[in-house]
Legacy VTK file of the C-alpha trace (Angstrom):
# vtk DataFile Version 3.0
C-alpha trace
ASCII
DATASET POLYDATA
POINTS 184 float
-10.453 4.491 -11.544
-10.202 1.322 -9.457
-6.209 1.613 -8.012
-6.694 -1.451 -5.703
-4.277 -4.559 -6.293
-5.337 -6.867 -8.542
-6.224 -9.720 -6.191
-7.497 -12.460 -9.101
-3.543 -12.265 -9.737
-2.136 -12.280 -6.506
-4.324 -15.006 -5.527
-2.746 -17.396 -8.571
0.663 -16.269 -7.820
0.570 -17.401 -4.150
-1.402 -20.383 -5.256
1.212 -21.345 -7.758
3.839 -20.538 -5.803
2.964 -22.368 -2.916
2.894 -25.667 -4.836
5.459 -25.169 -5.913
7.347 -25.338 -2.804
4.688 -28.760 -2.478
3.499 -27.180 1.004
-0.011 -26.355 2.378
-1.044 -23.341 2.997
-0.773 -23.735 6.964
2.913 -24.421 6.260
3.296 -21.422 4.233
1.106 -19.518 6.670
3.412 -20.706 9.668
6.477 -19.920 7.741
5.559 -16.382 6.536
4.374 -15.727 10.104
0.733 -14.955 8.862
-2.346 -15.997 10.150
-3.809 -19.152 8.001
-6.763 -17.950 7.744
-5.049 -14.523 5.592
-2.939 -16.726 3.339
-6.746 -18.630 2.906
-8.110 -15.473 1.931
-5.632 -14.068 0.152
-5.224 -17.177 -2.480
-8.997 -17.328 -2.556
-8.894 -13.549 -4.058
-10.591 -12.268 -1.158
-8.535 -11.013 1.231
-6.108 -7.191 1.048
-2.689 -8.091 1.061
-0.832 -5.641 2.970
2.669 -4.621 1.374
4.210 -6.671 4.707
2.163 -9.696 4.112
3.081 -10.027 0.370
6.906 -9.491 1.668
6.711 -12.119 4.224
5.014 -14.924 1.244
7.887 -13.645 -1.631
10.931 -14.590 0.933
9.431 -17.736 2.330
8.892 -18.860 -1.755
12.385 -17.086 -2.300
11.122 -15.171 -5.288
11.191 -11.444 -5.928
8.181 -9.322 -4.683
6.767 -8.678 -8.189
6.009 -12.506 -8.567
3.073 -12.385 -6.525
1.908 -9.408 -8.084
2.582 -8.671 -11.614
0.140 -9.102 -14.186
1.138 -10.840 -17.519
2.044 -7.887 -19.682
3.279 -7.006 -23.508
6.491 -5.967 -24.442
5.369 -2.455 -24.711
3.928 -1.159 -21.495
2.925 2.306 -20.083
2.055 2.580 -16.546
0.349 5.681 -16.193
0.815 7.773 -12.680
-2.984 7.695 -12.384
-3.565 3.765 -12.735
-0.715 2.066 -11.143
-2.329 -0.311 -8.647
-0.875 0.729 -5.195
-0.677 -1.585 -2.644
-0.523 0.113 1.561
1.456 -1.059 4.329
-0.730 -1.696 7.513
1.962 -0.158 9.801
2.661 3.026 7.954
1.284 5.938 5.171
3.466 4.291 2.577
2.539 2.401 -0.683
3.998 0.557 -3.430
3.531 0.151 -6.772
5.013 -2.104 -8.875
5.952 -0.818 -12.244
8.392 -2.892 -13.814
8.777 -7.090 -13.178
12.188 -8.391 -13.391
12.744 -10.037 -17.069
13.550 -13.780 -16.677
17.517 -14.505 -16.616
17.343 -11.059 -14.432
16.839 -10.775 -10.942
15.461 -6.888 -10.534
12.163 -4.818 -9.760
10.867 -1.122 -10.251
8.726 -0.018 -7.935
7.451 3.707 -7.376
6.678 4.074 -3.249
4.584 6.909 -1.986
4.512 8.508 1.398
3.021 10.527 3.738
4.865 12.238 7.095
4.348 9.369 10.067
5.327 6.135 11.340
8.100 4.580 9.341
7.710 1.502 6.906
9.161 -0.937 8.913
10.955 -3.391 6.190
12.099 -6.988 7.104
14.952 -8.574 5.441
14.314 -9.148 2.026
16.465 -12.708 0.914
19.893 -12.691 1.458
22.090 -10.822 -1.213
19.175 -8.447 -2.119
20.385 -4.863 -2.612
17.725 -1.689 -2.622
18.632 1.498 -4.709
16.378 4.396 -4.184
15.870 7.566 -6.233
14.118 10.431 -4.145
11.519 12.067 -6.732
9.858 14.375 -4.687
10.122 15.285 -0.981
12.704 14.632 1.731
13.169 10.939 3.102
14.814 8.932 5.561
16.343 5.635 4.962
18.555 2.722 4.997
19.215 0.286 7.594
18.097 -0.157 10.743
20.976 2.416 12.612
22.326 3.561 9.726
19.536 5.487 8.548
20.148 8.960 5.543
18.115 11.583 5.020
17.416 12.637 1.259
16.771 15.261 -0.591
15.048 15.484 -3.864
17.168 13.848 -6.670
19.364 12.016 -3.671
20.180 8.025 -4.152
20.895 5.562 -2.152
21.696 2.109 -2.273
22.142 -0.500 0.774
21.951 -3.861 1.743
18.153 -5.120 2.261
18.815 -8.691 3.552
18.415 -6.830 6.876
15.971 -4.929 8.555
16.053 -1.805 7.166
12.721 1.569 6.861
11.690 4.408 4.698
10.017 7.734 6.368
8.486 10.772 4.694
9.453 14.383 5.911
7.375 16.168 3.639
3.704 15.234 2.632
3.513 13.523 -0.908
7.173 12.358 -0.779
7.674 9.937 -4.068
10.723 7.407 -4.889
11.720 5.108 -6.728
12.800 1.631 -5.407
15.106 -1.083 -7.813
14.596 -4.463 -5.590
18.254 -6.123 -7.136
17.600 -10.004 -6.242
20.707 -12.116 -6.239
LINES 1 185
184 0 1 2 3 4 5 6 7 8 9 10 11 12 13 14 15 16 17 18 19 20 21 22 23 24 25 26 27 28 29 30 31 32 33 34 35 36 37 38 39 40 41 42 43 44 45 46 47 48 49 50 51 52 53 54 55 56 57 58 59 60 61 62 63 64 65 66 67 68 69 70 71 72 73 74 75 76 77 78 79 80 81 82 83 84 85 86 87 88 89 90 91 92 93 94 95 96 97 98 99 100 101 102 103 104 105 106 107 108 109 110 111 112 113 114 115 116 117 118 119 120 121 122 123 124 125 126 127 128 129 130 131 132 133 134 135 136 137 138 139 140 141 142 143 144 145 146 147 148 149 150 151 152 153 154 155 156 157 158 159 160 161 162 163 164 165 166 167 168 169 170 171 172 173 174 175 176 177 178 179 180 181 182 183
């Protein structure tokens, strides 16, 4: 099964999104601090938007993350482990995988990450206000802020500020979460 983001989408999300800031793409390129020529790609369908780059386009439009990457969907929905669409960080052996969009007059996302024991995901600041909660499924992790960082168990939660910089890191292979983005 084909787990690869589904670019056709992405591509019209960024495209939409873009006008509707009314900018070009080398503005939104220059403001996302992305090379033009990915943001070309990317809203032509043809590029592989790294988790980071996808970040960097959802602040600069000041929408949540899932904008730019959630399919249309029905009001009944099962996301089965085995065909979420995963999208990798180019820094680190984590992924994320969007599994629940933010109804309108709400301001949330559920996302399941995956990791693998390495270099940490390196997260920017998300907009300001926006608050992470995270619910260790499997392995140990540690996260949170840049300095303040906790390590979790199995079953552990956390919730912090993500209008900063803040990571994620595996300790065990296969570690699993899940991430609430709360926008406000």
């Amino acid at each position: 099964m084909d787990r690869t983001p589904p670019l056709a989408a992405i591509a019209a999300a960024i495209r939409r999104e873009r006008e509707r800031l009314g900018i070009s793409s080398a503005e939104l390129a220059r403001r996302a601090g992305i090379a033009k020529s990915t943001l070309s790609q990317l809203e032509a369908g043809t590029g592989n938007p790294s988790v980071e780059t996808l970040w960097a386009i959802a602040v600069v439009a000041d929408v949540p993350f899932s904008t730019l990457v959630e399919p249309p969907s029905s009001p009944v929905r099962v996301v089965r482990a085995a065909d979420r669409p995963s999208i990798r960080s180019q820094d680190s052996p984590f992924a994320g995988a969007l599994l629940s969009a933010c109804p309108p007059g709400a301001r949330r996302d559920v996302h399941m990450i995956t990791s693998e024991p390495g270099e940490p995901r390196e997260a920017h600041a998300h907009s300001p206000g926006t608050i992470e909660h995270m619910v260790v499924a499997t392995g140990r992790w540690v996260a949170g802020p840049d300095g303040e960082e906790i390590e979790l168990d199995p079953g552990d939660y956390i919730t912090f500020p993500a209008d900063r910089p803040h990571r994620y890191r595996a300790l065990d292979p296969g570690a699993a979460a899940v991430l609430i983005m709360e926008y406000r």
